[in-house]
Gaussian input, Z-matrix of N, CA and C with variables (Angstrom, degrees):
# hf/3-21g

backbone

0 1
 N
 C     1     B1
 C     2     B2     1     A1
 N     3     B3     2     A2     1     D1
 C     4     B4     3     A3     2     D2
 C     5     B5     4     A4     3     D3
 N     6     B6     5     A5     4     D4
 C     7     B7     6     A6     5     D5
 C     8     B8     7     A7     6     D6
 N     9     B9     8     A8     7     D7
 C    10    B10     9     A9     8     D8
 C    11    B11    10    A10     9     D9
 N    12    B12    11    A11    10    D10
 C    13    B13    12    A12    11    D11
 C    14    B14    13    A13    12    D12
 N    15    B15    14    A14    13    D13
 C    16    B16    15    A15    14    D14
 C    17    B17    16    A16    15    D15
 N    18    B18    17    A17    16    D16
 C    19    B19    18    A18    17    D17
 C    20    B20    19    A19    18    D18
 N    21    B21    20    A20    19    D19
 C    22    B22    21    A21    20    D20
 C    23    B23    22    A22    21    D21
 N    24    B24    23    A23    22    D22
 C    25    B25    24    A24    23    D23
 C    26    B26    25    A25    24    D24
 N    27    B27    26    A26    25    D25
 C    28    B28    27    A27    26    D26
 C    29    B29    28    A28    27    D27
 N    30    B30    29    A29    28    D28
 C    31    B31    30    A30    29    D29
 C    32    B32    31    A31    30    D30
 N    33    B33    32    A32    31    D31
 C    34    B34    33    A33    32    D32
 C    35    B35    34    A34    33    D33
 N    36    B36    35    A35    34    D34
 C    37    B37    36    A36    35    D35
 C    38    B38    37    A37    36    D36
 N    39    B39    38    A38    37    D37
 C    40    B40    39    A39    38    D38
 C    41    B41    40    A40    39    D39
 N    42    B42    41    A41    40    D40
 C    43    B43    42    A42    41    D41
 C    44    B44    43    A43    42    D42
 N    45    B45    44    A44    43    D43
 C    46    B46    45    A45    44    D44
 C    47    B47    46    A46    45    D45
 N    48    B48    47    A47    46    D46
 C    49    B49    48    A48    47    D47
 C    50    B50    49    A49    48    D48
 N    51    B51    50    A50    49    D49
 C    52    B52    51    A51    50    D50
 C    53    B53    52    A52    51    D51
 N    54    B54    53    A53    52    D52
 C    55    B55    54    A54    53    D53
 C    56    B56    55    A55    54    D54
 N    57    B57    56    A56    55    D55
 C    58    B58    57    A57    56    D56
 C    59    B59    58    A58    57    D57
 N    60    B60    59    A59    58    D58
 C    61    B61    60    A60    59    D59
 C    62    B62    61    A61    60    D60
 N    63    B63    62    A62    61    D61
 C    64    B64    63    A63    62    D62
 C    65    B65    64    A64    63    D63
 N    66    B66    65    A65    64    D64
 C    67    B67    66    A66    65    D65
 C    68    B68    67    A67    66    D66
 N    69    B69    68    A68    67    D67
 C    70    B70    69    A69    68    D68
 C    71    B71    70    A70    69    D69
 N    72    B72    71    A71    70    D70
 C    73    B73    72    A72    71    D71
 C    74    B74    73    A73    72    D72
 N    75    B75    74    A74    73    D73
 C    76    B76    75    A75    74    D74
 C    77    B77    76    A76    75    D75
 N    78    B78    77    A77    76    D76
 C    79    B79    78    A78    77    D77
 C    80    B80    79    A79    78    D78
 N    81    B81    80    A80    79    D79
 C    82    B82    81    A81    80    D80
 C    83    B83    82    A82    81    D81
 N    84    B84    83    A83    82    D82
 C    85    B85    84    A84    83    D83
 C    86    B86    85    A85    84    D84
 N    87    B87    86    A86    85    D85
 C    88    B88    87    A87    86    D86
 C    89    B89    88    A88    87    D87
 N    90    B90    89    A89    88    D88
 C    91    B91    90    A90    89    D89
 C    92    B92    91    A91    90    D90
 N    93    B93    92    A92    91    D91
 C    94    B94    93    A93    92    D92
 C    95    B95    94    A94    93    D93
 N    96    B96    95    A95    94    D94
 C    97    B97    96    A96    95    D95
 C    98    B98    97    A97    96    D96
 N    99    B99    98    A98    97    D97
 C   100   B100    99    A99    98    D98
 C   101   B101   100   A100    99    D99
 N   102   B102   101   A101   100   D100
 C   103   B103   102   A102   101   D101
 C   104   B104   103   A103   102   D102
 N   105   B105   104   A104   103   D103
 C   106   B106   105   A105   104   D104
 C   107   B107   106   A106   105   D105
 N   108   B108   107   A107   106   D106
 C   109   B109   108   A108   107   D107
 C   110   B110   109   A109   108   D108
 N   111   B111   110   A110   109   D109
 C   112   B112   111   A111   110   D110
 C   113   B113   112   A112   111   D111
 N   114   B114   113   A113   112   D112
 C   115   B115   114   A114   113   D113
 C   116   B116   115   A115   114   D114
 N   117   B117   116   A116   115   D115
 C   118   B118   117   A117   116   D116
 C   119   B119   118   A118   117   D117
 N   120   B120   119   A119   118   D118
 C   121   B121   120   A120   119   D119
 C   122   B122   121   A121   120   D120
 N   123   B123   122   A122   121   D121
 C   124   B124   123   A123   122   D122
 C   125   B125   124   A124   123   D123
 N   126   B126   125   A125   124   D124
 C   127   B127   126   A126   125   D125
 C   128   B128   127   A127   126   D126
 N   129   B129   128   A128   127   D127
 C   130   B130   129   A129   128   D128
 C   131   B131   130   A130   129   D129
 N   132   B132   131   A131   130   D130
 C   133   B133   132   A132   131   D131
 C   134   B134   133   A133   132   D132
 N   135   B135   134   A134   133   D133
 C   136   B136   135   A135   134   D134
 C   137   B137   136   A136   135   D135
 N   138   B138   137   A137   136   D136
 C   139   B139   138   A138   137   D137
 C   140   B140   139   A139   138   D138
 N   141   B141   140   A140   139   D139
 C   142   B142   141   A141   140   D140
 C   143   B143   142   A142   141   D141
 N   144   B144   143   A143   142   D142
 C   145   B145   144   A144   143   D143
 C   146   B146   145   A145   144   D144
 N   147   B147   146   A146   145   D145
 C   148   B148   147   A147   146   D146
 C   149   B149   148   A148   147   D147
 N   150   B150   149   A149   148   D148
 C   151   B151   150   A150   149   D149
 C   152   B152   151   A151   150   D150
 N   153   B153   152   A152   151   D151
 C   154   B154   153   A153   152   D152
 C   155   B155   154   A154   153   D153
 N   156   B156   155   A155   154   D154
 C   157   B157   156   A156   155   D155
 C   158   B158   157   A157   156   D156
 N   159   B159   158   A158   157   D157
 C   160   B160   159   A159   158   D158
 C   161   B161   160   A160   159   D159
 N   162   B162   161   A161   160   D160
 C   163   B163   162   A162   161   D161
 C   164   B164   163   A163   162   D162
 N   165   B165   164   A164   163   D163
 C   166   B166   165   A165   164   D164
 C   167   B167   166   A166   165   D165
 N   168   B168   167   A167   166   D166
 C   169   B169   168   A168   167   D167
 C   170   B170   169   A169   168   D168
 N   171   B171   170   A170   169   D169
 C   172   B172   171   A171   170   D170
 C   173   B173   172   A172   171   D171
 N   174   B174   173   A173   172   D172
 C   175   B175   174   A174   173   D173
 C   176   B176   175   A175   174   D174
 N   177   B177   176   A176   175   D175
 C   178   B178   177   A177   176   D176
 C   179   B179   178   A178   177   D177
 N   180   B180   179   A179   178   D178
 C   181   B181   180   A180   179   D179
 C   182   B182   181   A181   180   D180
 N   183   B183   182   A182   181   D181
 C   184   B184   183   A183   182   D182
 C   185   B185   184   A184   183   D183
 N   186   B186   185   A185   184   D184
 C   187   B187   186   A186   185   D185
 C   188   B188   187   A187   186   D186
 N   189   B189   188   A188   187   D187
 C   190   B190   189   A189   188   D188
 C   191   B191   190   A190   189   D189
 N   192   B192   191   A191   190   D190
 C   193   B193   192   A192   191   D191
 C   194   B194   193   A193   192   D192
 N   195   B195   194   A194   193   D193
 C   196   B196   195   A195   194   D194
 C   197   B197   196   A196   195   D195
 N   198   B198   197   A197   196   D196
 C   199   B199   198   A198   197   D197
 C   200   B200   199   A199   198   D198
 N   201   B201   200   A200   199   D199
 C   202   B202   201   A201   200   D200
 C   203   B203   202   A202   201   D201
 N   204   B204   203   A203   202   D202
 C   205   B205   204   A204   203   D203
 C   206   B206   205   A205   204   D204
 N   207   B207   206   A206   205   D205
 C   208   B208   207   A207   206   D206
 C   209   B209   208   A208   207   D207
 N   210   B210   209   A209   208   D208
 C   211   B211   210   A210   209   D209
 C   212   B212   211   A211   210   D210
 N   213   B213   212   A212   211   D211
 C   214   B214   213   A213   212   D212
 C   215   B215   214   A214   213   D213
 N   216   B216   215   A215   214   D214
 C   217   B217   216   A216   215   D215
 C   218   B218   217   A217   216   D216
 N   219   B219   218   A218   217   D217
 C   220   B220   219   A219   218   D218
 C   221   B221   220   A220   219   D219
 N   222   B222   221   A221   220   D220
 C   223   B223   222   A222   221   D221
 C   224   B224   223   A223   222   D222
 N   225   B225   224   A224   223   D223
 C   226   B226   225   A225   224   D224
 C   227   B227   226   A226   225   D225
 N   228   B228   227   A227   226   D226
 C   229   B229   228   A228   227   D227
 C   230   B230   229   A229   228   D228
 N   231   B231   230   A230   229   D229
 C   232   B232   231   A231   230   D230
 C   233   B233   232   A232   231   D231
 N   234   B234   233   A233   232   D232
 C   235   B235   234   A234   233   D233
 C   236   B236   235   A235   234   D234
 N   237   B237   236   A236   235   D235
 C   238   B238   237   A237   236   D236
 C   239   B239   238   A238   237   D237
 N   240   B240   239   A239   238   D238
 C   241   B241   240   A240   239   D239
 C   242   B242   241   A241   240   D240
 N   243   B243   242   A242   241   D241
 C   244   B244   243   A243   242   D242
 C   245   B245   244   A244   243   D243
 N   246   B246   245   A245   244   D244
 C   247   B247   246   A246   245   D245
 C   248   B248   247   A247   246   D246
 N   249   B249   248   A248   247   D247
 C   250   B250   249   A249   248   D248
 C   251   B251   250   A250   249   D249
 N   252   B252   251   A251   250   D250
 C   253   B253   252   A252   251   D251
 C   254   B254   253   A253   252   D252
 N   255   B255   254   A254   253   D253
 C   256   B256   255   A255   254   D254
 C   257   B257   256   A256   255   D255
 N   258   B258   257   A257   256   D256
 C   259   B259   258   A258   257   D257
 C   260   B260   259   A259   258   D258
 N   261   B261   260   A260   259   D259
 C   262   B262   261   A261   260   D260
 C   263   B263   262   A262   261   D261
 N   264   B264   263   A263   262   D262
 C   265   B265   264   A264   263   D263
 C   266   B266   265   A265   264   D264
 N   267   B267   266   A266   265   D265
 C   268   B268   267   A267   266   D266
 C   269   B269   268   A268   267   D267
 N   270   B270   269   A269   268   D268
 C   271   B271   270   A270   269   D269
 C   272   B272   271   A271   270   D270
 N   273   B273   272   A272   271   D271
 C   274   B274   273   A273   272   D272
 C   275   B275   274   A274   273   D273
 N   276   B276   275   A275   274   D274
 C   277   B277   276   A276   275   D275
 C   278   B278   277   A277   276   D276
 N   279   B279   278   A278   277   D277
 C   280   B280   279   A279   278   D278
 C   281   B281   280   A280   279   D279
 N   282   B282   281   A281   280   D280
 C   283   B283   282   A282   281   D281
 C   284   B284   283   A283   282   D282
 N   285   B285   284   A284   283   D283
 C   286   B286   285   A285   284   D284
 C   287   B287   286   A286   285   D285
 N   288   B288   287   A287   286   D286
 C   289   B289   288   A288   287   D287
 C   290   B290   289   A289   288   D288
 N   291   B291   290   A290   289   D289
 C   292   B292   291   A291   290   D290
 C   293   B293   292   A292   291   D291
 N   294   B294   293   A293   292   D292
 C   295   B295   294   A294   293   D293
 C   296   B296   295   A295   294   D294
 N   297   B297   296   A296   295   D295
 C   298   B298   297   A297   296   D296
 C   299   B299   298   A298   297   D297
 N   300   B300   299   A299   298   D298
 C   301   B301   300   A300   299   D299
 C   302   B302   301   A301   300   D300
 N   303   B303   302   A302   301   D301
 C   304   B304   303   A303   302   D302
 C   305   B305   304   A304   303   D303
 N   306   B306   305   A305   304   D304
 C   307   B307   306   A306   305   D305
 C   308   B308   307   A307   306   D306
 N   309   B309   308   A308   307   D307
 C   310   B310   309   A309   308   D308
 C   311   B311   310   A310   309   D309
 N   312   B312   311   A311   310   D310
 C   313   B313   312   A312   311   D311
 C   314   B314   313   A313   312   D312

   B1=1.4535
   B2=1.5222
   B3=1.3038
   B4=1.6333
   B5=1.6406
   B6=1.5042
   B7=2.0381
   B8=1.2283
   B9=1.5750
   B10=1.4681
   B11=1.2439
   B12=1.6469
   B13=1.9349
   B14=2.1129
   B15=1.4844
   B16=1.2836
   B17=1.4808
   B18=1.2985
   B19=1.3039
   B20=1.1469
   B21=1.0896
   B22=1.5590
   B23=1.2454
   B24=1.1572
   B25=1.7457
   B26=1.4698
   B27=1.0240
   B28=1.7699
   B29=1.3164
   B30=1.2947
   B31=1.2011
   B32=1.6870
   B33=1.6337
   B34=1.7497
   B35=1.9569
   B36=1.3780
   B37=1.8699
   B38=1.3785
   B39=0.9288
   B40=1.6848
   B41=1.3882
   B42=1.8384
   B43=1.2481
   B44=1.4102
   B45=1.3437
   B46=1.8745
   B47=1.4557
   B48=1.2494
   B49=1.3785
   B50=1.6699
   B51=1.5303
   B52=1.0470
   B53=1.6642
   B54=0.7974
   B55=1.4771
   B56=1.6099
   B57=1.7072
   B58=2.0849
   B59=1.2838
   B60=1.4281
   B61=1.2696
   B62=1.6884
   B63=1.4653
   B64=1.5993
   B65=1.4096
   B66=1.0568
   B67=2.1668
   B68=1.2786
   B69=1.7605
   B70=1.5914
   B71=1.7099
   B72=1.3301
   B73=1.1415
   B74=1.1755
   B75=1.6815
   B76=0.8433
   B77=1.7713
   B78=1.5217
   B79=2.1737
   B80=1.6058
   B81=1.5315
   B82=2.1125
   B83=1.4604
   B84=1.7236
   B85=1.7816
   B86=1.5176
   B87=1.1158
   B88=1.8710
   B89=1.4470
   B90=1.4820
   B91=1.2186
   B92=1.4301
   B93=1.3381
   B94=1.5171
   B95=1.8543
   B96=1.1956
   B97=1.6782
   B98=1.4535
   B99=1.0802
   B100=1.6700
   B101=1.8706
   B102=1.1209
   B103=1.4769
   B104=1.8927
   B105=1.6515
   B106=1.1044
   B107=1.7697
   B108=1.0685
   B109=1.3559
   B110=1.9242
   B111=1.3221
   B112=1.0470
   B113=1.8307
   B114=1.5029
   B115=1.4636
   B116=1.0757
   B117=1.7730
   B118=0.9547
   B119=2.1686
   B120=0.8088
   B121=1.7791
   B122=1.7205
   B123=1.2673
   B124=1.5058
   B125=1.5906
   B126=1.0458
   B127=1.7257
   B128=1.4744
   B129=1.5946
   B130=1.2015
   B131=1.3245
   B132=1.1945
   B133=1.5083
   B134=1.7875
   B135=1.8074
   B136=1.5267
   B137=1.2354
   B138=1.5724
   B139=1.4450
   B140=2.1104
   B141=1.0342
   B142=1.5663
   B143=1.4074
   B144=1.5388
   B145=1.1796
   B146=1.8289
   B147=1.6743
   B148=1.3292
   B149=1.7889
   B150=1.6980
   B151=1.4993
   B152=1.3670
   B153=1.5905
   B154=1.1770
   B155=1.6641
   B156=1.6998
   B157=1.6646
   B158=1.3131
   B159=1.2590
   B160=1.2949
   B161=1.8822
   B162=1.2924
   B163=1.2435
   B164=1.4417
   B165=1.2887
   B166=1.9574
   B167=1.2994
   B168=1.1140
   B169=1.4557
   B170=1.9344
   B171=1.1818
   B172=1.5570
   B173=1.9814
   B174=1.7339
   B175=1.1585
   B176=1.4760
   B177=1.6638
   B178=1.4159
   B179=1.6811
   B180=1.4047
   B181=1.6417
   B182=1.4796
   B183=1.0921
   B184=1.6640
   B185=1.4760
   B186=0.9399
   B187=1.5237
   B188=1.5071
   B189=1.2624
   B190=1.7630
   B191=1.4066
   B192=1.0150
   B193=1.3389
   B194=1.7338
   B195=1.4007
   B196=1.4693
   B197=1.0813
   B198=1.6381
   B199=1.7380
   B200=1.7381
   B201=1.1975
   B202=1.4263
   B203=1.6621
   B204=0.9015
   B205=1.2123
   B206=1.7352
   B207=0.9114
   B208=1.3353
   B209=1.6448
   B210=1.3054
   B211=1.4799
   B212=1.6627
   B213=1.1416
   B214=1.2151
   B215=1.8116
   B216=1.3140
   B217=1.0708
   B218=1.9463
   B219=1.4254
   B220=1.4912
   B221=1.8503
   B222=1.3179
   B223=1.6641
   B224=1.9937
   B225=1.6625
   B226=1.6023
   B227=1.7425
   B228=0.8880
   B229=2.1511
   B230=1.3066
   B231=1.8062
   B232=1.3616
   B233=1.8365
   B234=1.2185
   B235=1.1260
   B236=1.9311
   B237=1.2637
   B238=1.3409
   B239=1.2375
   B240=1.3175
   B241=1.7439
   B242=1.7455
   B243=1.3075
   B244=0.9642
   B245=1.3375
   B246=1.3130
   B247=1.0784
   B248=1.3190
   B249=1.5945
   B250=1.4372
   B251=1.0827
   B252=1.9163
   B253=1.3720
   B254=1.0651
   B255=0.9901
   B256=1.4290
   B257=1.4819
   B258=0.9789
   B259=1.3148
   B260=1.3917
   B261=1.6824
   B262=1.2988
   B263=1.2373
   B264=1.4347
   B265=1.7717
   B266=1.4361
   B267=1.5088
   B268=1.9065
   B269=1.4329
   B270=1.1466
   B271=1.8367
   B272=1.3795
   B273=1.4428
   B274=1.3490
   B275=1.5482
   B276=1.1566
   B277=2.0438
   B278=1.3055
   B279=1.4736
   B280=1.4682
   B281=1.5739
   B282=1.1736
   B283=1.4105
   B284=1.4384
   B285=1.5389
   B286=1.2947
   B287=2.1656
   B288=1.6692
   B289=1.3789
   B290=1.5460
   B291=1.2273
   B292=1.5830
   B293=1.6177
   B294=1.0781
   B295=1.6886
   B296=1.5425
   B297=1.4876
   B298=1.3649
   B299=1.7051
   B300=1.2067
   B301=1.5996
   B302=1.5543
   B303=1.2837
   B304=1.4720
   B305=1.8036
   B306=1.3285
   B307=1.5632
   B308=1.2343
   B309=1.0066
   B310=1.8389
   B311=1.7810
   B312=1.4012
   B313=1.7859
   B314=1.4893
   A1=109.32
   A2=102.27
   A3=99.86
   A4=101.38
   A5=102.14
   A6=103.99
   A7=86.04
   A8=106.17
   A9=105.75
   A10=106.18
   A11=91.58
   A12=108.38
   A13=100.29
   A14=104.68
   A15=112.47
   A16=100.97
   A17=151.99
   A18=144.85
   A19=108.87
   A20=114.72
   A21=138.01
   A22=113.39
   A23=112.73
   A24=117.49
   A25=95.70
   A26=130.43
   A27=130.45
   A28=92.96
   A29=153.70
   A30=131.10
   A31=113.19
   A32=93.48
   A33=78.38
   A34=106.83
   A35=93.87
   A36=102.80
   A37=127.97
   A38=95.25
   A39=109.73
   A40=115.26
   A41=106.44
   A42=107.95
   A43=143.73
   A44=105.63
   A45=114.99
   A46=105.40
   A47=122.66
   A48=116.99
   A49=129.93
   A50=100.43
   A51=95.83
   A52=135.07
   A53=126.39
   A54=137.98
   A55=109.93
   A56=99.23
   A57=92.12
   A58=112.00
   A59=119.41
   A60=120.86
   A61=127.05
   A62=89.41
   A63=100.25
   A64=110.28
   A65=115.99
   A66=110.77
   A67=95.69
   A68=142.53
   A69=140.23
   A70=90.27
   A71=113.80
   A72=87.87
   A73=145.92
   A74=122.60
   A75=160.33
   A76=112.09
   A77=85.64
   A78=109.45
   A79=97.38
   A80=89.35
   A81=96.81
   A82=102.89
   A83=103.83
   A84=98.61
   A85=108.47
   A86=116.65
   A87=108.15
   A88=97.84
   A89=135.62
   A90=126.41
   A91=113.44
   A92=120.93
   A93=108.46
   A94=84.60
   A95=129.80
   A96=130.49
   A97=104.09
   A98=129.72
   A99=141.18
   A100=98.87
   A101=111.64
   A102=104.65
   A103=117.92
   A104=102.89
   A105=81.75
   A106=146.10
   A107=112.39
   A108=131.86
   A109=107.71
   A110=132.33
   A111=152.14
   A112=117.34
   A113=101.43
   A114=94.70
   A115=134.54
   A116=123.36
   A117=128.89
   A118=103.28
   A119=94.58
   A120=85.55
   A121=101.31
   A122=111.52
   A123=122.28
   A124=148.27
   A125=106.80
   A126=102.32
   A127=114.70
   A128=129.84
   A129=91.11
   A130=130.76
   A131=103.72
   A132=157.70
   A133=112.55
   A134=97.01
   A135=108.69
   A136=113.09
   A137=114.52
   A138=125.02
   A139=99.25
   A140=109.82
   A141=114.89
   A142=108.98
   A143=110.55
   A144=124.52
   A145=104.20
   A146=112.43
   A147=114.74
   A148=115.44
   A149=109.58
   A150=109.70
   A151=90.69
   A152=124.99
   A153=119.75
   A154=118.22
   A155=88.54
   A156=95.23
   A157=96.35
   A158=158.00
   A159=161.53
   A160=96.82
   A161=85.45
   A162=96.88
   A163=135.26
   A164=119.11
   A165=139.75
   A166=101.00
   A167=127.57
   A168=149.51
   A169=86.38
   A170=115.32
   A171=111.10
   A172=96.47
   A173=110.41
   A174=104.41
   A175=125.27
   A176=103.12
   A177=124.16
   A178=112.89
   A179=106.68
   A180=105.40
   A181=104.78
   A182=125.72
   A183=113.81
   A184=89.69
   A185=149.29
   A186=154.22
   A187=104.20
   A188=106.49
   A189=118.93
   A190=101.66
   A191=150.83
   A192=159.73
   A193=105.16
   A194=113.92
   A195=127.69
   A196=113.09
   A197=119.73
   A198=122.32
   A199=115.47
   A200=103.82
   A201=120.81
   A202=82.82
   A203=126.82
   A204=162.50
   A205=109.22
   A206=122.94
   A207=125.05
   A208=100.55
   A209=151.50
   A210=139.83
   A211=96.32
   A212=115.38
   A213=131.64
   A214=99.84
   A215=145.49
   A216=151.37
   A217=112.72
   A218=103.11
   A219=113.01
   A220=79.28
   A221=133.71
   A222=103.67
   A223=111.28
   A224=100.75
   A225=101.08
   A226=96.07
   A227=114.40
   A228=108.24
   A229=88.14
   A230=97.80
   A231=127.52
   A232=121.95
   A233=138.73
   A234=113.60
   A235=133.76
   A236=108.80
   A237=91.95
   A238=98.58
   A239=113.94
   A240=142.85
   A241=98.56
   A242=136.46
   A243=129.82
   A244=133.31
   A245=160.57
   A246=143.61
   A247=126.89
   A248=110.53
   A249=122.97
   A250=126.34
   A251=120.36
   A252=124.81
   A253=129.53
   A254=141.33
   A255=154.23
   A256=131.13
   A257=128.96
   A258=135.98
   A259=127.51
   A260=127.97
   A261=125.00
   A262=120.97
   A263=124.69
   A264=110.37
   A265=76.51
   A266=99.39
   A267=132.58
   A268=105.54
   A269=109.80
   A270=130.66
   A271=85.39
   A272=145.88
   A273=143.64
   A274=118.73
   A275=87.51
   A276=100.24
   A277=90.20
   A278=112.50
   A279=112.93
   A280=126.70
   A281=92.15
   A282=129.36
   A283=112.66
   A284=124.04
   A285=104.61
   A286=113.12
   A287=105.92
   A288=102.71
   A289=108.66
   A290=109.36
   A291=138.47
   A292=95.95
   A293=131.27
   A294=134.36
   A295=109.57
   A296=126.40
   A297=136.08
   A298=91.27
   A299=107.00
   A300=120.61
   A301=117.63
   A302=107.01
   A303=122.82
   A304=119.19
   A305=103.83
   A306=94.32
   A307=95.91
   A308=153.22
   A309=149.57
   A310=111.70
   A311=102.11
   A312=107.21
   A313=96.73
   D1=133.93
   D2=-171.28
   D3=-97.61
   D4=140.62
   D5=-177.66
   D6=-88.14
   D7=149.57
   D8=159.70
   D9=-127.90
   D10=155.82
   D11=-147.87
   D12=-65.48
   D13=147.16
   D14=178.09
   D15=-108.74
   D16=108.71
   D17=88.66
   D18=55.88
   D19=-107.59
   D20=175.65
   D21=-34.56
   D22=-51.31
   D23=-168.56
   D24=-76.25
   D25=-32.74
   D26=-172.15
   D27=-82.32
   D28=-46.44
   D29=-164.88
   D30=-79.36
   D31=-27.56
   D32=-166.96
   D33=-93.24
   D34=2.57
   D35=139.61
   D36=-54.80
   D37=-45.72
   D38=-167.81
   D39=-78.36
   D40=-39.87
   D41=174.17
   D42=-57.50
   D43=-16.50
   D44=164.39
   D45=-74.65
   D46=127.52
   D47=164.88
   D48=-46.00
   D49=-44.00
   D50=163.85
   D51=-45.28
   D52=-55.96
   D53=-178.22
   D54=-66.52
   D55=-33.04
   D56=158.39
   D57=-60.15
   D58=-52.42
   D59=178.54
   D60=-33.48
   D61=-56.65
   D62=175.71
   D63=-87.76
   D64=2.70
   D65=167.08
   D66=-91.07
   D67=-38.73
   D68=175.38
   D69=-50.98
   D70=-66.80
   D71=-169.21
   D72=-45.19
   D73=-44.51
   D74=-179.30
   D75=-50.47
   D76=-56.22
   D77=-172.81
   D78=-64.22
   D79=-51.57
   D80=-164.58
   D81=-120.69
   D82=75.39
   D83=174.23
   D84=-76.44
   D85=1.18
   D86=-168.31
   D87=-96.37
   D88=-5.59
   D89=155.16
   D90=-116.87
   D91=34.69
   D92=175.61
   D93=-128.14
   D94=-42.64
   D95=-151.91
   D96=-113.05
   D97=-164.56
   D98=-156.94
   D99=-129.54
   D100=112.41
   D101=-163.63
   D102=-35.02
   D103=-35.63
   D104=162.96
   D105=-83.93
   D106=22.48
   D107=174.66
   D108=-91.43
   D109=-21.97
   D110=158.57
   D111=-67.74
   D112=96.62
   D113=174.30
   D114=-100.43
   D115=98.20
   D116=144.90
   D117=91.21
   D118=-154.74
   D119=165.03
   D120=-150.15
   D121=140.52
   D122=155.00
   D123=-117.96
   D124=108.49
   D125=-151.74
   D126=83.97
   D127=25.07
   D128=-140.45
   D129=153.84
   D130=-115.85
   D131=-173.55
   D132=-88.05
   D133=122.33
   D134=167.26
   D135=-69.12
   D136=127.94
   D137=-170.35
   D138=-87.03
   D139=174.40
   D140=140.94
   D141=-157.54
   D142=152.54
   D143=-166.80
   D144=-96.40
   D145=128.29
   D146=-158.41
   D147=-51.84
   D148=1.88
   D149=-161.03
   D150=-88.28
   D151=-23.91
   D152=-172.22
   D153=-75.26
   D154=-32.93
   D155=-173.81
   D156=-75.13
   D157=-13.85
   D158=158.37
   D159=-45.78
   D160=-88.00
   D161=-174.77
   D162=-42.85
   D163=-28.75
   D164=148.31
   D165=-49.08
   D166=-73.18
   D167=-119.16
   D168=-92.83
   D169=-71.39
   D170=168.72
   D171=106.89
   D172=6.22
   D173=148.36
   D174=-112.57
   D175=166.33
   D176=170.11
   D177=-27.37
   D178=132.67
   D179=172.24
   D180=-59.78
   D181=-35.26
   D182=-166.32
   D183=-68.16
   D184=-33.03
   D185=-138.53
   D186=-92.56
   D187=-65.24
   D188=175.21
   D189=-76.65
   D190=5.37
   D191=-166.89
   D192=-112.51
   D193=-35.26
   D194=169.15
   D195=-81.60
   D196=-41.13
   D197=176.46
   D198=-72.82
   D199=-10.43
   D200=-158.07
   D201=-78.64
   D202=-76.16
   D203=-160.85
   D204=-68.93
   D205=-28.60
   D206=156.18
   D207=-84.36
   D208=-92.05
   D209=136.43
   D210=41.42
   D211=-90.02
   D212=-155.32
   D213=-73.54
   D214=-45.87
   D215=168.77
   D216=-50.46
   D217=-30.30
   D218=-167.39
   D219=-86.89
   D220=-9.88
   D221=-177.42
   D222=97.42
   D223=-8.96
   D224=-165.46
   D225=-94.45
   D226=-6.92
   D227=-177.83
   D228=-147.58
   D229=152.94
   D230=160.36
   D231=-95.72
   D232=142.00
   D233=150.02
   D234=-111.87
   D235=-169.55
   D236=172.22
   D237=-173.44
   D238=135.22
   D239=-168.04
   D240=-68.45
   D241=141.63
   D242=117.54
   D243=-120.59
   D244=90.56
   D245=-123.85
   D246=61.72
   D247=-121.16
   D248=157.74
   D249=-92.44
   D250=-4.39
   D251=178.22
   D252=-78.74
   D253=-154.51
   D254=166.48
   D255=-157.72
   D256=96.46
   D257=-173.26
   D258=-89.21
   D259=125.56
   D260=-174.08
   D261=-113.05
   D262=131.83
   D263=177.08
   D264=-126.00
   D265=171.79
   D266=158.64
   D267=-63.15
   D268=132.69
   D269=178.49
   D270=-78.14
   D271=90.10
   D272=149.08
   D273=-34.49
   D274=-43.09
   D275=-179.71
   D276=-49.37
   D277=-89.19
   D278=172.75
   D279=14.21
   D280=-101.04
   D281=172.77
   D282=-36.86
   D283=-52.43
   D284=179.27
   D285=-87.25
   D286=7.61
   D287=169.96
   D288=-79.36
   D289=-35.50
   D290=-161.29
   D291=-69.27
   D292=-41.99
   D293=176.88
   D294=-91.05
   D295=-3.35
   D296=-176.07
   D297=-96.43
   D298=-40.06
   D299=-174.72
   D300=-68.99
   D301=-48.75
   D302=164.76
   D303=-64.31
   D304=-50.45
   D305=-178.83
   D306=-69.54
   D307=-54.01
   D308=174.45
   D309=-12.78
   D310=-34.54
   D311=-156.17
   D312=-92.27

């Protein structure tokens, strides 16, 4: 079943600073992290692993772990398991409906 992207729900993601904070990170890890904190590419797309966004970010895992997850519920990040990690890239899909949506208005 395909989700289709909400508007609404992506912006009022976006609207806490916090969670911009951690989508910069996320969108542009090659100027926020140390190349090796950047894993590899998938599909694609530069991943980061959530210990890093912890560790940038300078909040609590439960904390970025809640923004993560709202982020990810609004349609704006993907994740992906490896082991015990967790890996995040930008929902590109997203993102380029989300600027198709905006230039429209």
């Amino acid at each position: 079943m395909i989700k289709h992207f909400d508007l609404d729900k992506a912006l009022k993601a976006l609207a806490c600073g916090t969670r911009r904070h951690i989508f910069e990170i996320i969108s542009h890890p090659e100027g926020t992290l140390p190349p090796a904190a950047i894993k590899g590419v998938f599909r694609g797309e530069r991943e980061v692993c959530v210990c890093h966004i912890v560790e940038k970010s300078g909040l609590a895992n439960s904390t970025v772990s809640h923004h993560l997850a709202v982020l990810k519920e609004a349609g704006l990040i993907e994740a992906r398991r490896e082991g015990v990690w967790i890996y995040y890239r930008v929902n590109r899909r997203t993102l380029k409906e989300m600027k198709a949506m905006m230039a429209a208005l």
